[in-house]
C-alpha positions as CSV (number, residue, x, y, z in Angstrom):
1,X,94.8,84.9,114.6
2,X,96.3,86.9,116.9
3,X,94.6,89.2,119.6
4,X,95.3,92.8,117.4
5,X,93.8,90.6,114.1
6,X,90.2,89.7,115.9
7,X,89.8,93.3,117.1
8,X,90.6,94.5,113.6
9,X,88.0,91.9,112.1
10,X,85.6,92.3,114.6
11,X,86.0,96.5,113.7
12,X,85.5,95.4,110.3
13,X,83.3,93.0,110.4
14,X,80.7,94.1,113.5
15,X,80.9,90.1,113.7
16,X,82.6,90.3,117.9
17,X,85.1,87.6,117.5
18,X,87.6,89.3,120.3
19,X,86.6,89.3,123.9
20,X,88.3,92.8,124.4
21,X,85.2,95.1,123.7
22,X,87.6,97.9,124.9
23,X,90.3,97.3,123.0
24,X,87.6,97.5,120.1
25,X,86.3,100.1,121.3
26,X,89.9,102.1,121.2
27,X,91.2,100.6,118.5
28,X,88.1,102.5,116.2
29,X,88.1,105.6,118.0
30,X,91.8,105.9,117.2
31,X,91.0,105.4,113.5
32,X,88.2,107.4,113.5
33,X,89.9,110.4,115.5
34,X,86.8,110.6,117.6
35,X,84.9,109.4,120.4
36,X,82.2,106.6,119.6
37,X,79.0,105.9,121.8
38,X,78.3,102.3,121.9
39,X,75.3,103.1,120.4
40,X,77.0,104.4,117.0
41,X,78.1,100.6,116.7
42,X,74.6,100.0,114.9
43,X,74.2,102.7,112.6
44,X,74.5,101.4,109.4
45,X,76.3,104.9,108.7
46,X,78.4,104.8,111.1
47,X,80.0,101.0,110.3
48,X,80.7,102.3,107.1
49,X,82.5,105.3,108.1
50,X,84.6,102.3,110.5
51,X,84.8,99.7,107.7
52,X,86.9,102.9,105.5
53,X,88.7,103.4,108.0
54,X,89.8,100.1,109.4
55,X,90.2,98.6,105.3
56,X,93.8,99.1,105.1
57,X,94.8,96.9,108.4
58,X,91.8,94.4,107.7
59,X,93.4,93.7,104.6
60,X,96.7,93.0,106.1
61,X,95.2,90.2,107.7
62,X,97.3,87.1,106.8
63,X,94.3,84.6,106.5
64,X,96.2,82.1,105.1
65,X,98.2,81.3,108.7
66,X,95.6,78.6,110.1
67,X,96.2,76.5,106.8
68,X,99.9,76.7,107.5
69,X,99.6,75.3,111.0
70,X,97.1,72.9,110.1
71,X,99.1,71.6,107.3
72,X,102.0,71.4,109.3
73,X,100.2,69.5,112.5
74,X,99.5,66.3,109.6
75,X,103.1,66.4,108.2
């Protein structure tokens, strides 16, 4: 998964797989088109406005990548 994937499922998700809290943080102002307080994070309201917003790119998230490079390191 590459760095841009875990802050797009860690937007998603509020599950913080990617180290970059600021890049996060930018990444869902720039969807939202406004500024976010960290405290917004855990409004339940507030993840849902995110989780519309950030659908499109989270679904473009090839998950089926590690299987290919697993598969390939046993061939």
């Amino acid at each position: 998964m590459t760095d841009q994937e875990k802050v797009i499922f860690s937007a998603y998700t509020s599950i913080y797989i990617s180290s970059n809290i600021s890049a996060m943080h930018e990444y869902i102002e720039s969807k939202i088109k406004r500024t976010l307080f960290s405290h917004e994070l855990i409004d339940p309201e507030v993840q849902k406005e995110i989780r519309e917003k950030v659908s499109s790119d989270y679904n473009k998230i090839d998950v089926t990548e590690r299987k290919k490079v697993e598969r390939a390191l046993y061939e």
